[in-house]
FIROTI-567052 format. One line per field, with one value per residue: y, z, x of N, C-alpha, C, CB in turn; residue in one letter. Coordinates in steps of 0.001 Angstrom, whole numbers. Each point is the difference from the previous one (the first is absolute). Glycine has a CB too. Layout:
<nodes>
n.c2: c(Y;...) $
n.c3: c(Z;...) $
n.c1: c(X;...) $
ca.c2: c(Y;...) $
ca.c3: c(Z;...) $
ca.c1: c(X;...) $
c.c2: c(Y;...) $
c.c3: c(Z;...) $
c.c1: c(X;...) $
cb.c2: c(Y;...) $
cb.c3: c(Z;...) $
cb.c1: c(X;...) $
r: c(a;...) $
</nodes>
This chain:
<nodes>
n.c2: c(-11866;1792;-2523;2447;-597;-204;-3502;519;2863;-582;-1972;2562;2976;1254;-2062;-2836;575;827;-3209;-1555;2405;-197;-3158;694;1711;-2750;3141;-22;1730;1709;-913;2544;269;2138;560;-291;2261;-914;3132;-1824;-2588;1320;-937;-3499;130;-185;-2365;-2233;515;-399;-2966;-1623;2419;-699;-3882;-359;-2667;1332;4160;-1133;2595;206;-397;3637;-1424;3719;-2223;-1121;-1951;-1184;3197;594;3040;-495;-64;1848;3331;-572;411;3389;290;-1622;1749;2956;-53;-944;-3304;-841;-2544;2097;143;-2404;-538;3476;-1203;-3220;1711;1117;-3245;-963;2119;-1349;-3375;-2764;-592;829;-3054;2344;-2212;1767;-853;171;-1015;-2720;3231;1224;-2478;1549;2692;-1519;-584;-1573;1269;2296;-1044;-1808;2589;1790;-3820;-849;3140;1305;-2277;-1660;-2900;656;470;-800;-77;593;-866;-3650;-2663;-1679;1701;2045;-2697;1972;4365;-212;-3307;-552;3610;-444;-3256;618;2846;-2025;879;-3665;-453;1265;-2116;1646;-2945;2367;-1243;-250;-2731;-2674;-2606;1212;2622;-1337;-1139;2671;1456;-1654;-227;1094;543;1334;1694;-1019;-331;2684;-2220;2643;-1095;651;-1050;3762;839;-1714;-1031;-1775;-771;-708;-2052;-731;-1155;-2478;1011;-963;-3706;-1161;895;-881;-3618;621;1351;-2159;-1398;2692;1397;-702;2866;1563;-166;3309;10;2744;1159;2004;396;3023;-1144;-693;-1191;-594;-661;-2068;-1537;-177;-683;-2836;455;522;-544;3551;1784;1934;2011;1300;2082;690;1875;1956;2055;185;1898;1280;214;1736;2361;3331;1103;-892;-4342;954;-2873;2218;-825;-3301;-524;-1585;-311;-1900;-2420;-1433;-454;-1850;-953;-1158;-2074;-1306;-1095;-396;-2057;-2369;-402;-763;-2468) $
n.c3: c(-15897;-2230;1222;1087;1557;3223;-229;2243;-521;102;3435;1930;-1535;2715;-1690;1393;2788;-1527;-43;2162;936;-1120;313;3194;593;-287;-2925;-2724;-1;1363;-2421;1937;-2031;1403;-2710;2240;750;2526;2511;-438;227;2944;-421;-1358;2892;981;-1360;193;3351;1568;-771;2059;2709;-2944;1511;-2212;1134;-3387;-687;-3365;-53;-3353;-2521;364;-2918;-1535;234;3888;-2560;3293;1807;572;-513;1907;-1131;-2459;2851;1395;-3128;69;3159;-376;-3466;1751;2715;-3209;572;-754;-238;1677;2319;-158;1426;1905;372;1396;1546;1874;19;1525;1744;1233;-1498;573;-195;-2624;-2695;-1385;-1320;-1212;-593;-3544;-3085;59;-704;2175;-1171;-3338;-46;2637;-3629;2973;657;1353;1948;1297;1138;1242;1171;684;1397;416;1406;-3488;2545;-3220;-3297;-347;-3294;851;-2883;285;-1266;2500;-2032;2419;3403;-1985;413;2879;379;-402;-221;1434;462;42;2385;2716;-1608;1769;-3410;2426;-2854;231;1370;-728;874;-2540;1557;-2247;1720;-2432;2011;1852;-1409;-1455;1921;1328;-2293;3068;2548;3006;1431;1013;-2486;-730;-15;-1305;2419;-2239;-2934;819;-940;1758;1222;-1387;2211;2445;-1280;-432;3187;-2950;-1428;3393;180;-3259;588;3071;-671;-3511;470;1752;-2751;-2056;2887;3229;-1086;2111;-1924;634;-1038;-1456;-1908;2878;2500;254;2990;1613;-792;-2711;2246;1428;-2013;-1690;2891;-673;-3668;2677;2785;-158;146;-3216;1819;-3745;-667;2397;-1639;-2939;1747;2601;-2776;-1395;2180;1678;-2500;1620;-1562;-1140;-630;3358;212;891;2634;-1978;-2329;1605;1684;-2859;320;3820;-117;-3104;2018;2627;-1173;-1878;3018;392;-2302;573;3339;-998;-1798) $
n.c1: c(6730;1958;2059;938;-2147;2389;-1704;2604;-1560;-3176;767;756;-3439;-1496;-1296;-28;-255;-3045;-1101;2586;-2391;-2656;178;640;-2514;-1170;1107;-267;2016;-1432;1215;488;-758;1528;-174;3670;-493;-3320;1224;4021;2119;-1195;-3202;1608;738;-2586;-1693;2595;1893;-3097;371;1515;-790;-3887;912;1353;190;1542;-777;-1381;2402;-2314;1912;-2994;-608;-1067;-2581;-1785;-1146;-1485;-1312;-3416;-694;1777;2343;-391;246;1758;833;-2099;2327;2963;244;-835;1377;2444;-349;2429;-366;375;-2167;-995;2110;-966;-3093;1607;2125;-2403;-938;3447;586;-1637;1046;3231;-4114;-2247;801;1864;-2636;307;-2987;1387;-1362;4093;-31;2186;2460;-163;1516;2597;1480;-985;3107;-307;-1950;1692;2434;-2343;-2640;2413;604;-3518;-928;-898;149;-979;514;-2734;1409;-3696;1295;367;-3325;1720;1923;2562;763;2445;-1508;868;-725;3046;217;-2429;371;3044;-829;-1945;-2759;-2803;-214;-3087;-1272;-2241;-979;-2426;-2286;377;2298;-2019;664;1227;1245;675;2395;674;-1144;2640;2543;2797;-862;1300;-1218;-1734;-949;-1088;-3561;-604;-3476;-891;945;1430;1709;1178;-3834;-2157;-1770;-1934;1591;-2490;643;-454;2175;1938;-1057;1029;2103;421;-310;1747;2309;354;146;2944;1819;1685;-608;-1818;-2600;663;-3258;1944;-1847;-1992;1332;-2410;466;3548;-1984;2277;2235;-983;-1024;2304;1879;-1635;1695;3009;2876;-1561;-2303;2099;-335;557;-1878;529;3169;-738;-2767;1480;1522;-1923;-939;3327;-322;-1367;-1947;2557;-529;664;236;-2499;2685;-1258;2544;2422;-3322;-1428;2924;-311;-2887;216;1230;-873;-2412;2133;1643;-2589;-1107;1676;968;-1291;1177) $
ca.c2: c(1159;255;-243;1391;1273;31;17;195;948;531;-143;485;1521;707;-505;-842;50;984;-719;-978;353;-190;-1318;-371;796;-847;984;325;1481;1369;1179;1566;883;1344;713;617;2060;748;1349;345;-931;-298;-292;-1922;-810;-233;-1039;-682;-294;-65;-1156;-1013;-385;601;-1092;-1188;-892;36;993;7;1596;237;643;789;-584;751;-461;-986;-476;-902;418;938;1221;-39;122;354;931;9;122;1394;812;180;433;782;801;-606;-1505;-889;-1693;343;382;-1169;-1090;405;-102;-1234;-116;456;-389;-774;440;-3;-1221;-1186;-834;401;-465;1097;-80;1252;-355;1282;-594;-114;706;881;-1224;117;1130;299;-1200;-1632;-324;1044;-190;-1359;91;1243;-728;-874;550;283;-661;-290;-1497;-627;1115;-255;965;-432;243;-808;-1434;-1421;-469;603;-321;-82;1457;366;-783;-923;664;586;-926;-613;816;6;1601;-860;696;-344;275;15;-857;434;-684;-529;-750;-1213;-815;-275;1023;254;-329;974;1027;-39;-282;1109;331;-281;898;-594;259;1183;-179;1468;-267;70;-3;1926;1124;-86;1043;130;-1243;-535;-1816;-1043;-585;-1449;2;632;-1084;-1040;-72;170;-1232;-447;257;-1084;-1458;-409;692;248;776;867;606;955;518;1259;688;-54;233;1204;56;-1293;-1140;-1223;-307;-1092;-826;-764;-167;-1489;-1548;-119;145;1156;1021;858;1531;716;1113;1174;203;983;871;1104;787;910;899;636;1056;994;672;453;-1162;-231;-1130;1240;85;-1647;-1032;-1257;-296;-592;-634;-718;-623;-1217;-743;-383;-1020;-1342;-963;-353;-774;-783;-965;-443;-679) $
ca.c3: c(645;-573;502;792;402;1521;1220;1297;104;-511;1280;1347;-448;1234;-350;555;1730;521;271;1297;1152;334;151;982;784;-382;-840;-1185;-336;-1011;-1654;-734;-1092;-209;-1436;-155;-469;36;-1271;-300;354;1668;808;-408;1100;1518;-355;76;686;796;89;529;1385;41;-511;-1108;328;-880;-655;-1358;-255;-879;-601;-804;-1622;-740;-940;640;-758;360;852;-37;357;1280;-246;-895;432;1014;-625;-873;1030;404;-1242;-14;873;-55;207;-1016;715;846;1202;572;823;1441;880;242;857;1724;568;677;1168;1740;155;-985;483;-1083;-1394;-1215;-1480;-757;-977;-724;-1609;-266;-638;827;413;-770;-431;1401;-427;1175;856;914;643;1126;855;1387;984;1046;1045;756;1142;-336;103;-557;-538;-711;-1407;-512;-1562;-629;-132;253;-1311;-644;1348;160;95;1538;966;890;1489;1743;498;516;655;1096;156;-256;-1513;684;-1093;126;-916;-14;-440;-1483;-28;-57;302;-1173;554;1455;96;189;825;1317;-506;-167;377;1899;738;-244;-678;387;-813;-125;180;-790;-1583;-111;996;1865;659;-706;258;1158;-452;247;882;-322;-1765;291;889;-1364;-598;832;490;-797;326;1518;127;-558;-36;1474;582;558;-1176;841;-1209;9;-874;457;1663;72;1705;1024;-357;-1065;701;580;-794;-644;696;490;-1550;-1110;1009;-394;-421;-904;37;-491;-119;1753;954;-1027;-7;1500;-311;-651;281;942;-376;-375;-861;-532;-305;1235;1336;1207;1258;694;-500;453;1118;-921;-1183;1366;810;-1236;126;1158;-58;-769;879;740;-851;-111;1626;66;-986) $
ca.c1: c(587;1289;622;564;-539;531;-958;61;114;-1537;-680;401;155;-1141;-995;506;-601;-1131;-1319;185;-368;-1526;-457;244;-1253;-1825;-491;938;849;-524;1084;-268;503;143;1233;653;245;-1589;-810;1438;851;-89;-1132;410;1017;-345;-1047;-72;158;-1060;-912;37;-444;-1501;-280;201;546;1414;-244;191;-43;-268;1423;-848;-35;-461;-788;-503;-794;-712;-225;-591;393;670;1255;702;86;1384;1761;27;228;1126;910;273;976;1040;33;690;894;1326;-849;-487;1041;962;-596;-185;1728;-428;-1233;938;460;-980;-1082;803;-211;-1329;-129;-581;366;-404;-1361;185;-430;1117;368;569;1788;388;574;1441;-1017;-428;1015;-60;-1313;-11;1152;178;-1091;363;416;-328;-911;-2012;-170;-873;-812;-1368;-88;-919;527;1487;-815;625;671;1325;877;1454;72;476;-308;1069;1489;-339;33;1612;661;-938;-1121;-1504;-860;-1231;-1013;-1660;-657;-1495;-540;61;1025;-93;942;872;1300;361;1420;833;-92;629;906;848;-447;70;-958;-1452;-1041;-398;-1084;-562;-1332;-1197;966;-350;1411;307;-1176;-990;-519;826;-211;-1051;932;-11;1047;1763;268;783;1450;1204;119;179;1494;719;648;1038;808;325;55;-877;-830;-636;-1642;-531;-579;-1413;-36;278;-625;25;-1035;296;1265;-151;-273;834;875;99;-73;869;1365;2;-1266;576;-871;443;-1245;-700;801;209;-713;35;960;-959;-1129;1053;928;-68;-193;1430;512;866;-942;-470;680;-543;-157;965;-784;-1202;176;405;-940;-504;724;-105;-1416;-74;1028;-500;-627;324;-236;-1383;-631) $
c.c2: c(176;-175;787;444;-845;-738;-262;1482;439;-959;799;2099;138;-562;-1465;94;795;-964;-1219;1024;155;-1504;-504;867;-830;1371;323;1142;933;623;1041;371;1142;388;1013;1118;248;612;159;-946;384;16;-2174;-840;-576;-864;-1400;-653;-282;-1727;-1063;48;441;-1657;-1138;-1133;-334;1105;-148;1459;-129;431;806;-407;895;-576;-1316;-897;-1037;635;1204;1506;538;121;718;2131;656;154;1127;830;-11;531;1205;828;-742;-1536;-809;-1549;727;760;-477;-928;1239;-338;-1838;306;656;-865;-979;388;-240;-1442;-1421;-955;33;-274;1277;-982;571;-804;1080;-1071;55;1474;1207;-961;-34;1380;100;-599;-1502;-116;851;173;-980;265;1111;-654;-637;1154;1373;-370;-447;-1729;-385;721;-399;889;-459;-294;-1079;-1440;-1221;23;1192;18;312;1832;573;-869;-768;1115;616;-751;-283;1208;708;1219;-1292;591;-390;4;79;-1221;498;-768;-603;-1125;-1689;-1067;-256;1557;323;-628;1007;1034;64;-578;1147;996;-93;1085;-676;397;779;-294;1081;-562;-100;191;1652;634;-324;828;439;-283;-535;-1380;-697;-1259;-1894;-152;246;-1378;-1616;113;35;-1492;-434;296;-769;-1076;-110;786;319;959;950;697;1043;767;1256;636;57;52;1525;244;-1475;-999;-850;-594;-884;-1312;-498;-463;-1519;-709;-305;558;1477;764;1508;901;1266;1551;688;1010;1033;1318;676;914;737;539;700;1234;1583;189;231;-1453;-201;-1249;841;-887;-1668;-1043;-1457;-185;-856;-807;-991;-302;-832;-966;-1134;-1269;-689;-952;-570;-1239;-1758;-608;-897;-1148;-1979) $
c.c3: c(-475;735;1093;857;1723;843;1473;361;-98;1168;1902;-344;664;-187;399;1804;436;32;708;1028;66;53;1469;1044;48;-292;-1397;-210;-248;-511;-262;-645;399;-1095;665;-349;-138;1663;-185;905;1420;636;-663;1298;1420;-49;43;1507;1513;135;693;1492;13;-38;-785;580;-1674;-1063;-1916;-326;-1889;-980;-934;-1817;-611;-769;1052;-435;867;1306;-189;116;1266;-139;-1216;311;691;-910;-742;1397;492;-1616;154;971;-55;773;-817;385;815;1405;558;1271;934;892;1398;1145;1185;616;1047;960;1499;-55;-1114;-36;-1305;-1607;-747;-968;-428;-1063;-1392;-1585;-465;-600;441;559;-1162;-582;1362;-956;1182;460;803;1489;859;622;1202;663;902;1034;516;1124;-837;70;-987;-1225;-774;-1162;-353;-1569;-712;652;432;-1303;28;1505;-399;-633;1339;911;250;141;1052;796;336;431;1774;389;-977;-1389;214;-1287;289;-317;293;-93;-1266;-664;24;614;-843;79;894;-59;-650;697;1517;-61;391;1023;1709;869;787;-994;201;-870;205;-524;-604;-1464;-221;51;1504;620;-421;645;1308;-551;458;667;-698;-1148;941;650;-1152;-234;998;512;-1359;-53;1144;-413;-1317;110;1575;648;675;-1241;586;-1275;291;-1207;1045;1140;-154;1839;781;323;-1616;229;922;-328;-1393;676;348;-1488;-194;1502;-28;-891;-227;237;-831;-461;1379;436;-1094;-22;1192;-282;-734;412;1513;-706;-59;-1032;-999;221;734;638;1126;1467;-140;-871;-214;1110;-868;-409;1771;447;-1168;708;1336;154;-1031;638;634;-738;-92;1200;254;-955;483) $
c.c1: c(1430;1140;1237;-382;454;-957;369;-294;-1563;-665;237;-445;-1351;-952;-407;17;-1396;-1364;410;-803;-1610;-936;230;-1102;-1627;-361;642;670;-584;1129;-332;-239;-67;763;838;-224;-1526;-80;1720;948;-18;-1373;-95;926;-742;-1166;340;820;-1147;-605;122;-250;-2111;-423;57;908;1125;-725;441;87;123;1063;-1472;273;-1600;-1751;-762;-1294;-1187;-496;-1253;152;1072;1377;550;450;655;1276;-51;803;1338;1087;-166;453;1551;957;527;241;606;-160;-851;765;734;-952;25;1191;-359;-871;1042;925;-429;-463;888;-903;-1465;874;-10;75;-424;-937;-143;46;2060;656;1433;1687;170;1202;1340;768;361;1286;61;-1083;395;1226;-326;-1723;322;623;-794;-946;-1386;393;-734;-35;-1238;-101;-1296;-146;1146;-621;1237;1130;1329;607;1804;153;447;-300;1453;891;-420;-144;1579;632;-975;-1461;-1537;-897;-1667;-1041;-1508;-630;-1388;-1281;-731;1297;-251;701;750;1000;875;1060;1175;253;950;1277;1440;36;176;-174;-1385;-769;-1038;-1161;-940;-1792;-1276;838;-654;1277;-351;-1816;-1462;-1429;-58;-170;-997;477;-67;822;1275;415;672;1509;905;171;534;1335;753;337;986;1328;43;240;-1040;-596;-518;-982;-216;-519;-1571;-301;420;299;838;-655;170;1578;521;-463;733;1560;-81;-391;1327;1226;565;-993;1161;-533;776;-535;-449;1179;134;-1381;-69;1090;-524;-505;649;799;-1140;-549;1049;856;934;-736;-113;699;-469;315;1039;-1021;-1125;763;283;-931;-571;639;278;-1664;83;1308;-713;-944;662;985;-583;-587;-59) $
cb.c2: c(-312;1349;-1317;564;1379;2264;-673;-1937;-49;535;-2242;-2690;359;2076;1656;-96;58;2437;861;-1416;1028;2344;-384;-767;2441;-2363;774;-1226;-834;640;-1419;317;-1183;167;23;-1526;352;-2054;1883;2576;-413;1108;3665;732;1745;2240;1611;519;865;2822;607;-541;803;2937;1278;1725;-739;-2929;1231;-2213;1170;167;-2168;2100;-3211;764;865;1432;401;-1929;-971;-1825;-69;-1290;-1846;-2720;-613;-1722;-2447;-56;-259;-2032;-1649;-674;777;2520;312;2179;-1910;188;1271;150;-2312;2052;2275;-1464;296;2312;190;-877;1314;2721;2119;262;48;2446;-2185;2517;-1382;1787;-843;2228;1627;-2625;-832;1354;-1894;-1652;1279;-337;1022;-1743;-1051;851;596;-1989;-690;3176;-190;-2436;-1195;932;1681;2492;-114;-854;1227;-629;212;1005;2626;2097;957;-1484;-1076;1705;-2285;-3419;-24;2067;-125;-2617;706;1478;-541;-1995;428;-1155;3678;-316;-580;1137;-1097;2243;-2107;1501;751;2528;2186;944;-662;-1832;478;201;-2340;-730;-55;-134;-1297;-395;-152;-1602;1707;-217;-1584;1588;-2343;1742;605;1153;-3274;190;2578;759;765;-451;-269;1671;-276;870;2242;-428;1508;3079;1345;328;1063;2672;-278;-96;2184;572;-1228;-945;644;-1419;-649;247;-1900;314;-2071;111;-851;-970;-2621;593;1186;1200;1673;1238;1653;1587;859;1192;2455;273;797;625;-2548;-749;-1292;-1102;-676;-2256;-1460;-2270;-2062;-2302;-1042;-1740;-1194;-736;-1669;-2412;-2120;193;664;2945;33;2645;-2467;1178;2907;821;1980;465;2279;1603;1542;905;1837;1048;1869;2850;1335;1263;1076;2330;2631;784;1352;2310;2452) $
cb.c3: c(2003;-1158;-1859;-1326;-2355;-225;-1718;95;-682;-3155;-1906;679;-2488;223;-1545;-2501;548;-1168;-2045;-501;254;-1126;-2488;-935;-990;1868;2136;-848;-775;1305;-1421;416;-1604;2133;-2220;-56;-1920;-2010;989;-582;-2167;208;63;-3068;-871;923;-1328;-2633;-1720;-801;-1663;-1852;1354;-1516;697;-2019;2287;211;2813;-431;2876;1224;-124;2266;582;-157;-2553;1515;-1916;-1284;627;401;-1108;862;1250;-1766;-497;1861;-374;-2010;462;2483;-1624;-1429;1726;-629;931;-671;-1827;-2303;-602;-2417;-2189;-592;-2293;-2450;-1974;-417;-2229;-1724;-1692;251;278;565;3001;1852;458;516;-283;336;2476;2182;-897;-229;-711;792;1940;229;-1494;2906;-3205;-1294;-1267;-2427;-1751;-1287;-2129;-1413;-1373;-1561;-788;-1530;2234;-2392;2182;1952;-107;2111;-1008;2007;703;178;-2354;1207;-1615;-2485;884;-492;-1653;-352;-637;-884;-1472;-433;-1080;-1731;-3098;685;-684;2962;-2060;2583;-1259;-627;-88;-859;1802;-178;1066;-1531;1255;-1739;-786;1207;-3;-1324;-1296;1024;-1733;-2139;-2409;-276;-1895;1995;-379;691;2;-981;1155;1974;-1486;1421;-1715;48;436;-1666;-1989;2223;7;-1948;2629;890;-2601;733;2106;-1381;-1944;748;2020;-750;-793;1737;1304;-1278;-2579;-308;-1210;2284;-1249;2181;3;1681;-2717;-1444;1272;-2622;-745;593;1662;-1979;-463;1013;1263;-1876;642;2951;-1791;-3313;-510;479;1913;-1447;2637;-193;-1984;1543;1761;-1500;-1596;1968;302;-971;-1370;1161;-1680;1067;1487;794;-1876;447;-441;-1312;1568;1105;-711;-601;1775;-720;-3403;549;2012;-2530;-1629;714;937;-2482;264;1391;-1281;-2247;737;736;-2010) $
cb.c1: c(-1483;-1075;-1167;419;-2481;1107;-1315;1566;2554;75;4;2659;1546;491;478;1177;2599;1149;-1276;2702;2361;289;469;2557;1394;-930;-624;-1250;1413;-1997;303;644;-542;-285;-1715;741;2588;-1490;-3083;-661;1361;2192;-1632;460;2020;829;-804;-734;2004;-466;-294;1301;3358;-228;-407;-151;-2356;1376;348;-1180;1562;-1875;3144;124;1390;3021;1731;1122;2076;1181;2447;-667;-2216;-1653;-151;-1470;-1169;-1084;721;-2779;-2172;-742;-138;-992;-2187;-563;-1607;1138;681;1093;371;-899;649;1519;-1236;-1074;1942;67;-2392;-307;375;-1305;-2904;2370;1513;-1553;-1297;869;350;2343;-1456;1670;-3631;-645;-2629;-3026;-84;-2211;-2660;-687;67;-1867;1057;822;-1627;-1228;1647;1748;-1099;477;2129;924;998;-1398;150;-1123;2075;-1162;2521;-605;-384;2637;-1913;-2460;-2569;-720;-2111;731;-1754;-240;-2732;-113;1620;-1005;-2315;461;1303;2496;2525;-256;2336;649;1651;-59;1646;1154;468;-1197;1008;-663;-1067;-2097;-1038;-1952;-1072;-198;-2393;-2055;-1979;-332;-874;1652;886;-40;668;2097;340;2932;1104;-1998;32;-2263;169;3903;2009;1707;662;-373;2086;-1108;-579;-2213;-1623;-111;-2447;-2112;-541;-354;-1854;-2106;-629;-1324;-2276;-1685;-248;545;1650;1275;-593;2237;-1573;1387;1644;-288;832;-1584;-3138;671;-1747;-1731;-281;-25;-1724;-1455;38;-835;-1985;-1652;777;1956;-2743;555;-921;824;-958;-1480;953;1470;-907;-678;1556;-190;-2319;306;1972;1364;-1450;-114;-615;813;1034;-3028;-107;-2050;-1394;2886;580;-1567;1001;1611;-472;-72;479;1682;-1522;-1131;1746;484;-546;-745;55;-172;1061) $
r: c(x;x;x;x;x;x;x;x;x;x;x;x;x;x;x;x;x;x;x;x;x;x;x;x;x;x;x;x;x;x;x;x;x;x;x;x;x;x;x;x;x;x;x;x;x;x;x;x;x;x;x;x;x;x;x;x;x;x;x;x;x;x;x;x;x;x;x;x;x;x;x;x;x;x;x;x;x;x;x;x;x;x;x;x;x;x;x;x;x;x;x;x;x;x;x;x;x;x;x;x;x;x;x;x;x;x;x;x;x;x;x;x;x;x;x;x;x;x;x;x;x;x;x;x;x;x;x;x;x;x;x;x;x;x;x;x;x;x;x;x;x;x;x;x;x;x;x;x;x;x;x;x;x;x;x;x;x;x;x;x;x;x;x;x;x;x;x;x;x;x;x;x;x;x;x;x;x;x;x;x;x;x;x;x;x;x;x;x;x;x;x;x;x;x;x;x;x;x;x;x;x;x;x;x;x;x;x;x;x;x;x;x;x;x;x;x;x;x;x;x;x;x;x;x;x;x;x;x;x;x;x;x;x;x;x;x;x;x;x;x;x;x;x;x;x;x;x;x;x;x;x;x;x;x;x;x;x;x;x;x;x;x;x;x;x;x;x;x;x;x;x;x;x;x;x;x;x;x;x;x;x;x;x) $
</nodes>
């Protein structure tokens, strides 16, 4: 570990108390996704300011991107919808900075492909993240091998670097995979795109014990949870269940003819949201 990076800081940070707390509950987290600026930047806000009293327990918000290579239709449809009502970074992290006005307590991490930190460019990025309250991020595009690009500085400026391990992440890969690595571990259920698929509970139950016995941090499983019943069941392999695709297609199938959001569909994305909490209560 890089002798710099902040870990007092990565230990006492939301993320860090959010799953203390649910462990302390005897349950696991539910994780959001929503993409930033989908269908547009104020019906997004209000969504994301919605989620934690609909239930979440820590919200992965989306940094839209042109080219979402590891994501299914679903999402890659959202970052087309929020880019074209003019969605950006810099409207990303505001969106975050207001989210902090009302809520110091709920997790953000942003999820998204480097390219879009590259171009702010990264330094810039990790300074205005930190101040705007994000806790985490997840680049799906920036392997183990290029950590000293944004992992350790976002790590030493206390902003957790959450990685994927899949199920193609051998025992000869996994150390690096977790190498650096904090927050928690974000094991992605089936091998593909996002929403594709559902997971297969005896395979998720393997690697996730496999993952556990080399690593202390919270592992949370997603790609493929849709219903509160899979949500519950994997809720009991692991210290966090991922929901991303469903929450993204109830938005979709809520918008207009004209790619408005109609009168129900914060009420539709909130009540999901509400039964898969429930889900994972239950787990």
């Amino acid at each position: 570990m890089n002798s710099k990076i902040n870990n007092s800081a990565l230990e006492s940070s939301r993320l860090a108390k959010r799953f203390a707390l649910t462990k302390e509950q005897g349950r696991p987290a539910l994780v959001t996704f929503i993409t930033a600026g989908d269908p547009n930047y104020a019906a997004s806000r209000d969504m994301l300011f919605g989620l934690p009293e609909a239930g979440a327990d820590v919200i992965e918000l989306g940094m839209p991107f042109s080219d979402p290579m590891a994501d299914g239709p679903a999402i890659q449809a959202s970052s087309q919808r929020a880019l074209k009502a003019g969605q950006n970074m810099k409207k990303t992290l505001q969106m975050v900075r207001e989210f902090r006005e009302t809520d110091n307590e709920t997790p953000i991490v942003l999820m998204g492909y480097y390219n879009p930190i590259y171009v702010y460019p990264g330094p810039r990025f990790l300074d205005e993240a930190k101040e705007a309250g994000v806790d985490g991020l997840i680049i799906v595009d920036l392997p183990p091998e290029e950590d000293e690009e944004l992992c350790i500085p976002a790590m030493e400026r206390g902003i957790s670097f959450i990685r994927l391990a899949t199920p193609t992440t051998d025992d000869k890969r996994l150390p690096a995979v977790l190498n650096n690595t904090s927050g928690f571990v974000y094991y992605v259920s089936i091998t593909g795109i996002t929403g594709t698929a559902a997971p297969e509970i005896s395979s998720v139950e393997a690697h996730v014990s496999r993952i556990k016995a080399s690593t202390d941090l919270p592992v949370a499983v997603g790609f493929g949870v849709k219903t509160p019943e899979q949500a519950r069941e994997m809720g009991g392999l692991a210290e966090g269940v991922v929901v991303g695709s469903a929450l993204v297609n109830t938005i979709a199938s809520n918008l207009d003819e004209a790619g408005l959001e109609t009168a129900v569909m914060k009420d539709e994305l909130f009540s999901l949201v509400g039964r898969l909490a429930s889900g994972v209560r239950n787990a």
